[in-house]
DRENFISE-175913 format. One record per residue (C-alpha): y, x, z. Coordinates in steps of 0.25 Angstrom, whole numbers. Layout:
REM DRENFISE-175913
     py     px     pz
      Y      X      Z
...
END
This chain:
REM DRENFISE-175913
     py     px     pz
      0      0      0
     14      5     -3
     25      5      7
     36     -4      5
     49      4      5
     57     -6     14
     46     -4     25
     47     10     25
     63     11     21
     65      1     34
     57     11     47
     60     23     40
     74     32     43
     82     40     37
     75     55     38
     61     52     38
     56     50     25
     43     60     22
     48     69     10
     53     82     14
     54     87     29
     51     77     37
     63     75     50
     54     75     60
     42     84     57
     39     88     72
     33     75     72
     26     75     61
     21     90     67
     18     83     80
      9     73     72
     -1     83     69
     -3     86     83
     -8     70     87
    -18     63     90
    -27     56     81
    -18     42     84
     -4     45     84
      6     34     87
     22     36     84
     29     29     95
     44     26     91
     55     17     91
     61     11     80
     68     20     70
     61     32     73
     53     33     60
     39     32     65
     34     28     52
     41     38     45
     34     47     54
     20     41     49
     22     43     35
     27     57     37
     15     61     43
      6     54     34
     13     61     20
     12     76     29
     -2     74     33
     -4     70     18
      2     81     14
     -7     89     23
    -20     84     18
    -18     85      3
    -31     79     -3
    -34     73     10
    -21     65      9
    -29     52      8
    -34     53     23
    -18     51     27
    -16     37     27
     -1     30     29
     -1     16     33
     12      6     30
     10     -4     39
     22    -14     35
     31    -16     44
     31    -29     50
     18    -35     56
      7    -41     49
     -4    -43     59
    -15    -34     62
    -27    -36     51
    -16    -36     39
    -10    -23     46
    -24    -19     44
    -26    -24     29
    -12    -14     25
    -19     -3     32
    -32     -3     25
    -26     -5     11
    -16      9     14
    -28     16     19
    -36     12      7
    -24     15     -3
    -21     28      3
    -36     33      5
    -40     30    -10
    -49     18     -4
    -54      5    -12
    -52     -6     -2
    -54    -16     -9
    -66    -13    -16
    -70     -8      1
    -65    -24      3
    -74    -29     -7
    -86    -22      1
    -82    -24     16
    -77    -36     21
    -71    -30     32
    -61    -21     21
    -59    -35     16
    -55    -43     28
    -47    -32     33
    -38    -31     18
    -37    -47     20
    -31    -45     34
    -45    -51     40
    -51    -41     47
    -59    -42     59
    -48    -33     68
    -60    -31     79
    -71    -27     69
    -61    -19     60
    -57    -10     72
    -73     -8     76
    -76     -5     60
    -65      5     58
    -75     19     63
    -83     13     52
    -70     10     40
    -64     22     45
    -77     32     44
    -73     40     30
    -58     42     36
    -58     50     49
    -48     60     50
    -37     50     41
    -24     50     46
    -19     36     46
     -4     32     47
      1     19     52
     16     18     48
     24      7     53
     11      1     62
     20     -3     72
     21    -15     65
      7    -18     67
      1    -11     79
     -6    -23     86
    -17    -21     97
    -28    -21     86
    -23    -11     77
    -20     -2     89
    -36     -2     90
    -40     -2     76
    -29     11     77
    -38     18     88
    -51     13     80
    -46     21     68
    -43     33     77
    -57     32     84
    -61     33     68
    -57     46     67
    -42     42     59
    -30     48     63
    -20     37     66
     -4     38     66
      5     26     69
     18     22     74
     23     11     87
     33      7     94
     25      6    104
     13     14    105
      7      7    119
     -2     -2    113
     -9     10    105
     -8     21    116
    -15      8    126
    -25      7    113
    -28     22    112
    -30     23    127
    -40     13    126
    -48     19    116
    -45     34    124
    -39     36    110
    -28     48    111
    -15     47    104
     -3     54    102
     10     46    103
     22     53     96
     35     45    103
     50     44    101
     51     56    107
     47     64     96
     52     53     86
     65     57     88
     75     66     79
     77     81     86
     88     86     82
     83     95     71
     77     82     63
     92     76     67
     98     90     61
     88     87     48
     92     74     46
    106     77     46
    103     89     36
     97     78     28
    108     69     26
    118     81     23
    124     84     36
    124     98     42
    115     98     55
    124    103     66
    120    103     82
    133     93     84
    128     84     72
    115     83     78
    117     83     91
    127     72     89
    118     63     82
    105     67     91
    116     61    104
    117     49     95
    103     45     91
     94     52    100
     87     55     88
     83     43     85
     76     44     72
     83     33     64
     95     33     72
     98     46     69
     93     46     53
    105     33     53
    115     41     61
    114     53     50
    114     45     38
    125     37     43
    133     49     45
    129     56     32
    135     42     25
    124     31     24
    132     20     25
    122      8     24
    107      6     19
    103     -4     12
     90    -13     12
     87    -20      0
     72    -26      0
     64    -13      0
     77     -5     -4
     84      4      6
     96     10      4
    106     17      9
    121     18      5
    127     34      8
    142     36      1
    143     23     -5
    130     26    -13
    117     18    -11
    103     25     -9
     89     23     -9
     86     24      7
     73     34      3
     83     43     -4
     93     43      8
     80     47     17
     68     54     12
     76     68     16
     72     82     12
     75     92     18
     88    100     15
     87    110      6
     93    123     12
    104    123      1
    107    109      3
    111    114     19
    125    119     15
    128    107      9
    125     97     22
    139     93     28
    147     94     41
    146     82     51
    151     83     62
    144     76     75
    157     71     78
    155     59     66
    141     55     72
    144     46     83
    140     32     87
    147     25     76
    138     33     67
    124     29     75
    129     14     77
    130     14     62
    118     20     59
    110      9     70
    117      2     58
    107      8     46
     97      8     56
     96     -8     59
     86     -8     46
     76     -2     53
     75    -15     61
     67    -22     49
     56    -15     53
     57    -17     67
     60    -33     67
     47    -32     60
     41    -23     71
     44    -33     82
     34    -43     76
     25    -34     77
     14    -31     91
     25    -18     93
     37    -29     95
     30    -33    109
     28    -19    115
     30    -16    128
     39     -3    124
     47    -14    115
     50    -23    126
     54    -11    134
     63     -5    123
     69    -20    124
     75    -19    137
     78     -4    137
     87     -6    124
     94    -18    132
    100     -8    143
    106      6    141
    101     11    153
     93      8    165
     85     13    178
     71     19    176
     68     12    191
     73     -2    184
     67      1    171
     51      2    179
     52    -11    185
     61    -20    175
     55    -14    161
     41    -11    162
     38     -1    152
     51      4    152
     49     17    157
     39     23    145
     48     16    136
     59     23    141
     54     38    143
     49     35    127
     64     33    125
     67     45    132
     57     54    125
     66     49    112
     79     53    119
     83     38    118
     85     36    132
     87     46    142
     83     46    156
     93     51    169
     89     52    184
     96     47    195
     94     49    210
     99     34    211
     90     30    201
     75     32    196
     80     35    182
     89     29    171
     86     29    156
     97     27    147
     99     26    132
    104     36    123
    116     30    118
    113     31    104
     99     22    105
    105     12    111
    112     10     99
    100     11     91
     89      5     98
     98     -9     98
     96    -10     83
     81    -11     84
     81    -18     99
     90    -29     93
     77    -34     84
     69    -36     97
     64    -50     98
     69    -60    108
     58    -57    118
     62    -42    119
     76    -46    120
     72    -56    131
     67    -42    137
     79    -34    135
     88    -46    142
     76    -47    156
     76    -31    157
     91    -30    158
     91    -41    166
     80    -36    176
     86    -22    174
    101    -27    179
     92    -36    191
     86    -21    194
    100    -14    196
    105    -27    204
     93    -24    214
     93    -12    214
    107     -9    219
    111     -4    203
    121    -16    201
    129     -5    193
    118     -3    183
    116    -16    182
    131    -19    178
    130     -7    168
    118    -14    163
    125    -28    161
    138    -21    157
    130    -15    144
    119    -25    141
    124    -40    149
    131    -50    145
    143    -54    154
    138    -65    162
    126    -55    167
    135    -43    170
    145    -53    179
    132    -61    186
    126    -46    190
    139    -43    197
    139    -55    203
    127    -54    208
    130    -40    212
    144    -38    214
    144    -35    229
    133    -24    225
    142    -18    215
    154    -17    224
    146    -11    237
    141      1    227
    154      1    219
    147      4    206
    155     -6    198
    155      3    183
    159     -3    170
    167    -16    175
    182    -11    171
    181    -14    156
    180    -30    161
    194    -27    165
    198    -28    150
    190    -40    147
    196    -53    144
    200    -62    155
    188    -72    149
    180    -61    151
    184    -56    164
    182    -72    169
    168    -70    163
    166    -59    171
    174    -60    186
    165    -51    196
    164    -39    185
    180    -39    183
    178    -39    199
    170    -25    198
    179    -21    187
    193    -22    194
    184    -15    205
    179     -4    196
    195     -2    192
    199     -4    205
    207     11    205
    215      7    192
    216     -8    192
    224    -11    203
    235     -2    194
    234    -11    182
    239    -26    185
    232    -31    171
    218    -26    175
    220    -32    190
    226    -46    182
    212    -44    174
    202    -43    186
    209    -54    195
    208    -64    185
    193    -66    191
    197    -70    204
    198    -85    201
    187    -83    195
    179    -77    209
    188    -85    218
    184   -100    211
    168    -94    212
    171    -89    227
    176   -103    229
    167   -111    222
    153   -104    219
    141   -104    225
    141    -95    237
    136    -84    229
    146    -85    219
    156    -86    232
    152    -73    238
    152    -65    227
    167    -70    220
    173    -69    234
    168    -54    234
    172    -52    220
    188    -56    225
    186    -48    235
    182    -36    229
    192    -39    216
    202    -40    227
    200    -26    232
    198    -19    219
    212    -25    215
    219    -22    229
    221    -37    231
    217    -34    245
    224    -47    250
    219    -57    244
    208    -67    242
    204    -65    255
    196    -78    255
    185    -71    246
    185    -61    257
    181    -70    267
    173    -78    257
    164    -67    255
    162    -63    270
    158    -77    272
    149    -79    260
    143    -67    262
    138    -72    276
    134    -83    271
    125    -77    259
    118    -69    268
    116    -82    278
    110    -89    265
    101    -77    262
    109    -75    248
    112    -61    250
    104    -51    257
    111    -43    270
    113    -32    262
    121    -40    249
    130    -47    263
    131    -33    268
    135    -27    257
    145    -38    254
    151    -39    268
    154    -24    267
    161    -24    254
    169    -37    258
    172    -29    273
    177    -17    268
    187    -24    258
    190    -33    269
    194    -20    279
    204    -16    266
    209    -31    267
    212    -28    280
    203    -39    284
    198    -34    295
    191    -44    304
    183    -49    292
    179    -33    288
    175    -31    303
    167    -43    300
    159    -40    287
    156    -25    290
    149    -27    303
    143    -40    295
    138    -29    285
    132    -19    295
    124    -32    301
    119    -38    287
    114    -24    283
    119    -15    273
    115      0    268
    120     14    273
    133     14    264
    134     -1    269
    132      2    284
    144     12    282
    153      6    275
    154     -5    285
    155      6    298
    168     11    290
    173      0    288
    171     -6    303
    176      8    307
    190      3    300
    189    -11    309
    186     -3    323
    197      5    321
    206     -4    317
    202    -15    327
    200     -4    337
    186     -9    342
    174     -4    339
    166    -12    330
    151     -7    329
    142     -1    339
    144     14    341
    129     19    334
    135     10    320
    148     14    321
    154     27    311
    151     39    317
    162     46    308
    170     38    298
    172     51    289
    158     52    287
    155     40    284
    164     40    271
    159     51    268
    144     46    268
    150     37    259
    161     45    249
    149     47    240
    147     33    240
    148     23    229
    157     15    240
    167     25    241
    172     23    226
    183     13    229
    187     19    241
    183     10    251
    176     21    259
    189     30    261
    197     20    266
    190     13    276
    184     27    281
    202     31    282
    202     16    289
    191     18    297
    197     32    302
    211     29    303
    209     18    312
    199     21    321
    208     34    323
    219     24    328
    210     17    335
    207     28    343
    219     33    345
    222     43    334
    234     37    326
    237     49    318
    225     51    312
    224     34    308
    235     36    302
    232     49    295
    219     41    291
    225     32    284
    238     39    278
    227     48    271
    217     35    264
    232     29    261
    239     41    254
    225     47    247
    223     34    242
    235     24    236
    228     12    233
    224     10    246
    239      6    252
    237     -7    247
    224    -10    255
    226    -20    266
    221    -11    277
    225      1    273
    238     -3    271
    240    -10    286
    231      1    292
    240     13    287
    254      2    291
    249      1    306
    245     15    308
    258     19    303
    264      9    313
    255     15    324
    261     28    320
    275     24    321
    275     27    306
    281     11    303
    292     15    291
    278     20    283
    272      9    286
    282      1    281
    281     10    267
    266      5    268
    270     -8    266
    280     -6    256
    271      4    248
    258     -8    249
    270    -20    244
    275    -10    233
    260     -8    227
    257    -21    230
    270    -25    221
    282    -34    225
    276    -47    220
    263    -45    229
    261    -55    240
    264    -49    254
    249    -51    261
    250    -53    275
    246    -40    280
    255    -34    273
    266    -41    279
    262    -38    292
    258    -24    293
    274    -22    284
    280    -31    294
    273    -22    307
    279    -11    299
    292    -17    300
    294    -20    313
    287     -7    317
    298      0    309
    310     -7    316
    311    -16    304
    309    -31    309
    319    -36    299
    310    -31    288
    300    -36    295
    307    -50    295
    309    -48    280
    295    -46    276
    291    -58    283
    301    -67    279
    295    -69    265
    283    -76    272
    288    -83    282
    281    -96    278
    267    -90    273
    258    -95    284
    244    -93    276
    242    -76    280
    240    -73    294
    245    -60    292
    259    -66    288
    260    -75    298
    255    -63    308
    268    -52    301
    277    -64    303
    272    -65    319
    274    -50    320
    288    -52    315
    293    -63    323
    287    -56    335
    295    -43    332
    308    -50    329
    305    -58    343
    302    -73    336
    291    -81    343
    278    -80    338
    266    -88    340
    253    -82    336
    244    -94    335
    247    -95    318
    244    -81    315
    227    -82    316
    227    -98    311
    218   -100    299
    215    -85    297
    206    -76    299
    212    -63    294
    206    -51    300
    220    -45    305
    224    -58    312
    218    -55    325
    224    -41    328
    238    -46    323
    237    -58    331
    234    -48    343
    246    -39    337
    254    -52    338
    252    -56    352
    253    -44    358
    268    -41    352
    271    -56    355
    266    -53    370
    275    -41    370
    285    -50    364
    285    -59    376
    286    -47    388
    299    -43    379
    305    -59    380
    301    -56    397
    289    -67    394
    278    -58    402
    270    -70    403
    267    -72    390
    266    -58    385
    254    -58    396
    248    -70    391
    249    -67    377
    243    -51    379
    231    -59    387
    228    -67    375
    229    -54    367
    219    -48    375
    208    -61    376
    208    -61    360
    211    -49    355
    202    -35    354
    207    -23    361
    209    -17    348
    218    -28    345
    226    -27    356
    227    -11    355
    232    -13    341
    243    -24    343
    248    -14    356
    253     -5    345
    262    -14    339
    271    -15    351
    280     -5    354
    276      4    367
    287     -1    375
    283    -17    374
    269    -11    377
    275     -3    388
    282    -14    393
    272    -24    394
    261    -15    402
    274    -13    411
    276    -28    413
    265    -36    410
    251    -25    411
    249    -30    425
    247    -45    420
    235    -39    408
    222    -37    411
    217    -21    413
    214    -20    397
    225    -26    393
    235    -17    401
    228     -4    397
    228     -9    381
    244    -10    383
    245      3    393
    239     11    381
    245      5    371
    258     12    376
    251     26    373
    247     23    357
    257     23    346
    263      8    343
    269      1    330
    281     -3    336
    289      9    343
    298     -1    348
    300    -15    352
    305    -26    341
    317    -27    349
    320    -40    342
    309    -46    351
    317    -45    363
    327    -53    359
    327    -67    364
    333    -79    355
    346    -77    358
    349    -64    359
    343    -65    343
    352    -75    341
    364    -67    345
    359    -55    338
    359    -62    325
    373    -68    325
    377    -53    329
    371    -47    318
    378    -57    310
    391    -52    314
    395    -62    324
    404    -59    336
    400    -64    351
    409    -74    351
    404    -80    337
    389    -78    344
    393    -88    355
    401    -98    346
    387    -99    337
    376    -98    349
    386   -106    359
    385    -97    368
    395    -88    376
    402    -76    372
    397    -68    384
    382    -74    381
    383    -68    369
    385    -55    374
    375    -56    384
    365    -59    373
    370    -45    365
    368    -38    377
    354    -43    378
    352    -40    363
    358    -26    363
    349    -22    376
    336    -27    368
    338    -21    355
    344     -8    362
    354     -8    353
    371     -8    357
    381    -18    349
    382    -27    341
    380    -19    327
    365    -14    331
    361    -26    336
    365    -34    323
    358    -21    315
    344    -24    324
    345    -40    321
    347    -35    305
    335    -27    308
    328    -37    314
    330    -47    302
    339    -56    312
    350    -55    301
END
């Protein structure tokens, strides 16, 4: 039978044709060296059955007269069940070995049955020692049987072998043959992709071939693109020698190079270049041979596809290796431990590949291995992979998503995400950070999320938890770039309608979304409702048995260390010793130590028991610099809160402030924290430092922006600053603008502290209605103490006695300790002198050593000792009134009047009229 040139034009490549030298003759030497059934074992494109009839025209050529006892089968490439695959093979062995066989039909019947397509399989397989008698020591090549390897011919293979007939054949996937073999304890030599592949000498040849000078950069370029892939490479050099198209035109193949069409045989049955013709071979440089070039050649190269749309018919289509192959083209990498136990079979498929040099292996100490694809194959492989029938691609979708389920499990979330980020669709991508989001932010591996910052806003809707990681991922630039913070907060109604109205899942994990949104675009201030909606739901998933103690841990600790940077500090004491009792790792178990070691120095009360507390807060962030964690920062600052507060709160005030002078001049971005801001303000007032701490308030409102709403702590520790500066009247002035907001505690607490210091009533009963807010209770106990004081100034002693008992029945010494500061030394002085014998024991040696520690206010408000009139007076004077125009307007006498001045002068320590009118302008009386 002659071979039709369509079916040997369509698996053959450019190169491999059997006149002159062939390209890969290594492997036609290796052939020599086989056993007596050889199996080429190849992926597509690699020119097995090229291979074949090589090495059936050099063995002819070696036996001369005995040519006849080379036999070459064509199998036709697309299947045509087993006894008709049979039928072709006898009438080519017959052809090609001078044999009658149809006058050997007309005297066997089973020659007859098996020309018809008939034969008895079974008994053909047990007759062949018998058929094949006369023909020992024939070579016998199987091109293209691929197309038909079937169980049954495997057998009737090994029966021919068992005969004494030298067998060569080519597969996809040689397992069912090697299990055959086995079987039958039939050796075999298997001659892989390995060696199938172009070394760069055969690359050097071809180039020489299609006129291009060999040089190391040329082949070296093209070896990076191809990995010598055979048809790969063959396409990439024609494409760059000129081919600009081929052309298939029934069983014409042709191929266009400088606007001229030519016959494909012509293009590609190569001789070797004479030595003459060398000099003539042009200049190219590796700098033209790029990935335009190979994606162009996958181009020429999607004709080699006929042939394999056939194949998939075929018993080769449903191989294990094939299935495999399916769901390793779907992924660019992946781990060898996931591969074992979601891909059976994966591994041998994958060290084949890497025999080939299409995939390459890299150990980890992390990880049991990753594979990953040369580049150049994965855009060459997808041509052939896109003609894998539905059930493959059925297979390719289950391992990705296996594999991605493998990552989740595995505390990989960040593979996984590369994963989706390559082969998913959106949906997946934003459900698996959904579902692992608080993952993802506990290891801070969030890669490859910032290009979701240039999307659309429709896209950006579509996708609201990854634009969350990607403002997070941008956190350092994004906050400097108004557009790219407008992008990323244009998800918050988004997570703010699912936090309100999902399911409690939904709930939990849109509120820490906010949350963690908020932090990475320094909104510290707000959205505090999903703060306290995820403390709560988090509770509550764990009560329900929807999270394990480990996922509530993990959440409690992310949500209590954003909270301690909010400054709210009763609600991060809260969730961090939550998180030590749910369970949590090592870096878990530490993180939450540092960040209760911030809360007893602050609150001035130990916290845990002494064998769980930090032994040394210095090495502890050192245990975890080297840590994921410490990527945003969070580590550094609450190890300088930690030490700079537990340093005032035993006594060392310098080096607390020094603490965090340091974290806030080594880094800028940190002045706007909540925290740190109000940390690095009080200490400067316990320092007596209160002009910089008023230029940390002006410096937090200036990067903040003038248009920036004024958060209540921010009020309160500018206006401290302000009266703790002898400023009250610009303390009056920053209040002034929010006199009627009565919905933040903290307001309405800076409002208290001002009316106290200018000596107007208080009552303290509003400041903690509706609220919880962390701060509250300490500033109620701030409040109350300076009230008290207040009262001993106005000669009330009774209720400055009754108001510091009530101080001392609800508040923690630490309180109490902490709001001692704020009153000057000499109110503290004077109320041990007046009113110590009315406290109790404790109470009397808090306020005797609080007249030995460094105080905010060096100095009484003296406004405070004012009584209503004498403020009366000292505003008409500071008007530029006269005494006798004071009594007209008060009713009073002339001489009253005076008394009244004298009263004033005395208490503001101050002599005549002019000073005393300056202090009531200062005081913002005027």
């Amino acid at each position: 039978m002659t071979r039709p040139v369509s079916q040997g034009a369509v698996m053959d490549y450019a190169g491999s044709r059997p006149t002159g030298r062939a390209v890969r003759e290594r492997v036609l030497d290796r052939l020599d060296r086989s056993a007596p059934l050889t199996i080429i074992e190849g992926l597509p494109g690699v020119g097995k059955q090229a291979l074949i009839r090589q090495r059936a025209e050099q063995l002819r050529a070696r036996r001369g007269a005995d040519a006849r006892r080379v036999v070459c089968i064509e199998f036709p490439q697309t299947p045509v069940g087993d006894a008709q695959a049979l039928a072709l093979a006898a009438e080519q062995f017959a052809e090609q070995v001078g044999q009658d066989l149809a006058q050997h039909a007309r005297e066997d019947p089973r020659i007859d049955h098996l020309l018809r397509g008939r034969a008895d399989l079974a008994r053909f397989e047990r007759d062949l020692p018998t058929l094949l008698h006369d023909w020992a020591g024939t070579q016998i090549c199987l091109v293209a049987y691929e197309w038909q390897a079937s169980p049954t011919l495997d057998r009737i293979i090994i029966a021919m072998v068992r005969s004494g007939v030298d067998v060569l054949c080519s597969l996809l996937d040689a397992s069912g043959l090697r299990a055959t073999a086995s079987v039958a304890r039939l050796s075999l030599t298997v001659i892989g992709d390995g060696e199938l592949v172009f070394r760069d000498e055969e690359i050097g040849m071809l180039a020489a071939y299609f006129g291009m000078r060999p040089t190391a950069e040329l082949i070296g370029r093209v070896h990076e693109l191809t990995a010598g892939h055979p048809l790969a490479t063959a396409m990439t050099l024609l494409r760059v020698a000129g081919i600009e198209r081929m052309i298939s035109d029934g069983d014409d193949v042709r191929v266009v190079i400088g606007g001229v069409e030519r016959d494909w045989a012509h293009a590609v049955d190569l001789q070797t270049p004479a030595p003459e013709t060398r000099a003539h071979l042009r200049e190219v440089s590796a700098a033209q041979v790029g990935r335009a070039q190979l994606v162009s050649a996958v181009g020429l190269m999607r004709y080699a596809t006929v042939g394999f749309l056939e194949l998939l018919r075929a018993p080769q289509g449903e191989s294990p290796f094939l299935r495999v192959m399916a769901g390793l083209i779907a992924v660019p990498s992946a781990d060898l431990d996931a591969l074992e136990e979601v891909l059976p079979g994966a591994l041998h498929a994958v060290d084949r590949l890497r025999a080939a040099g299409y995939v390459r292996l890299e150990y980890r100490p992390s990880t049991g291995g990753l594979f990953h694809w040369h580049e150049g194959m994965r855009t060459v492989i997808p041509e052939w992979s896109r003609s894998l029938p539905h059930r493959n691609a059925d297979t390719a979708a289950e391992f990705v998503t296996r594999l991605v389920g493998w990552y989740g499990e595995h505390g990989r979330p960040e593979a996984a995400v590369a994963l989706l980020q390559d082969v998913g669709g959106p949906a997946e991508l934003e459900t698996f950070v959904t579902a692992h989001f608080t993952d993802m932010i506990w290891t801070r591996r969030v890669h490859g999320f910032a290009p979701m910052l240039a999307l659309s806003d429709e896209r950006r809707a579509e996708l609201p938890m990854c634009t969350i990681l990607a403002a997070l991922e941008s956190y350092r630039t994004i906050r400097e770039d108004p557009g790219l913070t407008r992008r990323a907060m244009l998800v918050f109604p988004i997570l703010e309608d699912r936090m309100r109205n999902g399911t409690p899942p939904e709930r939990l994990r849109s509120a820490l979304g906010i949350v963690v949104g908020c932090a990475a675009l320094d909104l510290w201030e707000s959205h505090g409702e999903a703060v306290d909606i995820v403390a709560r739901a988090t509770a509550e998933a764990l009560h329900r048995g929807l999270c394990t103690g480990g996922e509530a841990g993990r959440t409690d600790l992310i949500v209590g260390t954003i909270a301690i940077i909010r400054g709210d500090l009763t609600l991060a004491r809260t969730l961090l010793l939550r998180a030590l009792a749910e369970g949590t790792d090592e870096q878990g178990r530490l993180v939450a130590r540092l960040g209760i070691s911030v809360l007893e120095g602050y609150f001035a009360q130990q916290l845990l028991p002494d064998d769980a507390r930090l032994p040394d807060v210095s090495e502890t962030e050192m245990m975890l610099a080297g840590d994921d964690l410490s990527a945003w920062g969070s580590v550094a600052e609450l190890a300088a809160l930690a030490r700079s507060w537990n340093a005032v709160w035993h006594g060392d005030y310098r080096t607390g402030l020094d603490v965090i002078r340091h974290l806030v001049l080594g880094q800028d971005r940190v002045i706007v924290q909540p925290f740190v801001s109000w940390s690095y303000s009080l200490q400067l007032l316990l320092a007596g430092q209160a002009d910089e701490a008023l230029g940390v308030w002006s410096e937090v409102a200036r990067r903040k922006g003038e248009k920036a709403p004024v958060p209540g702590r921010h009020l309160l520790g500018h206006v401290l600053a302000a009266l703790a500066a002898g400023r009250p009247g610009e303390a009056v002035d920053l209040i002034e603008p929010h006199k009627d907001d009565l919905a933040d505690p903290l307001v309405r607490l800076a409002r208290a502290v001002v009316d106290s210091g200018t000596g107007r009533p208080v009552s303290t009963d509003e400041l903690v209605e509706g609220t919880s807010l962390s701060l509250v209770p300490r500033a109620r106990t701030l409040l109350q103490t300076l009230t008290a004081l207040q009262r001993l100034q106005a000669d009330d002693a009774d209720g400055a006695v009754a108001l510091l008992n009530g101080v001392e029945a609800t508040s923690s010494s630490g309180d109490i300790e902490f709001a001692l500061r704020f009153a000057s030394r000499r109110d503290v002085v004077e109320a041990v002198d007046r009113i110590g014998s009315r406290l109790s024991d404790t109470l009397r040696i808090m306020l005797s050593d609080a007249v030995e520690v460094p105080h905010v206010l060096t100095s009484p408000i003296p406004l405070a000792r004012l009584t209503q009139t004498e403020r009366q007076v000292l505003v008409l004077v500071a008007e530029g009134l006269t005494n006798r125009d004071i009594a007209e307007r008060m009713y009073l006498s002339v001489n009253t009047v005076k008394t009244h001045l004298t009263g004033v002068y005395r208490k503001l320590r101050v002599n005549g009229r002019h000073a005393a009118a300056e202090a009531a302008r200062n005081a913002g009386l005027v």
